[in-house]
N, C-alpha and C positions, 0 to 999 in steps of 0.2 A: 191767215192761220197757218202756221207754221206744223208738214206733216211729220208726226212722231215716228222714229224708226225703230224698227222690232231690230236691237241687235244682242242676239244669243250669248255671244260672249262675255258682252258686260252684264247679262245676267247671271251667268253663270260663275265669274267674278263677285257676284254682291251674295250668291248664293254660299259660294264659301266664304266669306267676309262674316255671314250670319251663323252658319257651323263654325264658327273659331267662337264667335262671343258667346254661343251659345254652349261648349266643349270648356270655355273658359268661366262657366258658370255651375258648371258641377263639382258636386263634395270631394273632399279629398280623401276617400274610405276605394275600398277595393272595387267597391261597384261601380262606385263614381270613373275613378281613373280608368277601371276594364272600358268602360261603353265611351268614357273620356276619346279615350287611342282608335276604339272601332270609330267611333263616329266620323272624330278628326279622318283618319284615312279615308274612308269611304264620302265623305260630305264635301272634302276639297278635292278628291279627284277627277269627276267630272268637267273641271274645268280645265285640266291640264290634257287632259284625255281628247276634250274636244277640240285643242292648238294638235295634236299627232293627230286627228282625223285630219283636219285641214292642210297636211301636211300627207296625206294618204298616198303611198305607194302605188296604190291600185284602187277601182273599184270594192273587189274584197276586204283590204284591206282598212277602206274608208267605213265600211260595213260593221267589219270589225272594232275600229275604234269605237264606233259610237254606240255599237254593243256594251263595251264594256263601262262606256255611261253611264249607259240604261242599269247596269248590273249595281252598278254602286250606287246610283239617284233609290233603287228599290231596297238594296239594302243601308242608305240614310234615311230611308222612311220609314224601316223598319224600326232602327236605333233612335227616332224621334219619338216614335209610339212608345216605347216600351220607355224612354227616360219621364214619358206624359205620366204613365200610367201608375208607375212606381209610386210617386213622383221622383223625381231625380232634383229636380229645381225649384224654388218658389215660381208661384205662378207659374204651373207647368201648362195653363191654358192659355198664354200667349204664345206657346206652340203652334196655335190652329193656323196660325199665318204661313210657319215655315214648312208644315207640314200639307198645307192650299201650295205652295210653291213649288213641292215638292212633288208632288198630284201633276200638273202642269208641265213641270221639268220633265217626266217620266211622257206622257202625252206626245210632247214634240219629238223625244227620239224615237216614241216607239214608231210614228208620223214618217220621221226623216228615215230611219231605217229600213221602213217597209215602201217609200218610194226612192234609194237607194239601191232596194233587191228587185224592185220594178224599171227602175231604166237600165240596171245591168242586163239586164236578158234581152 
């Protein structure tokens, strides 16, 4: 049995892979495109965010990248609800997926961050 490896990256990878299709599935009206642009930025930056943590200058600084994660995983969950609720899309209830991912994704940094600020000290 072959053991499965928890690797972050490539999640975070398929995470934004799922904010494009999903950014690429909304109306072309003013609402659509406004939360289109919020999403897209905040939904794929997480992953570029966590290659500059891995790449961290410093303790603090590694803190800080994955801060800023955390800030945009919270606010593409916010831009997920609110395209749910509208609705923004057909079948805005195959959302529940991205937005369980999204729950999870938020979990691990707050996870990493807070024993990040524990072996700094």
């Amino acid at each position: 049995m072959k053991k499965q490896t928890y690797d972050l990256e490539e999640r975070l990878l398929q995470y934004s892979v799922r904010i494009i299709k999903i950014v690429e599935q909304l109306s072309n009206t003013k609402a659509g495109n406004h939360v289109a642009g919020q999403l897209l930025r905040s939904g794929t930056s997480p992953y570029p965010n966590h290659g500059e943590a891995q790449a961290a200058e410093s303790p603090k600084d590694f803190v800080h990248k994955l801060s800023i994660s955390l800030k945009e995983l919270r606010e593409s969950q916010r831009w997920l609800k609110l395209i749910q609720h509208v609705p923004l899309i057909n079948k805005a209830e195959l959302l529940n997926t991205d937005l369980e991912e999204t729950e999870e994704l938020i979990k691990i940094f707050v996870a990493s961050i807070r024993t990040a600020k524990k072996n700094k000290k």
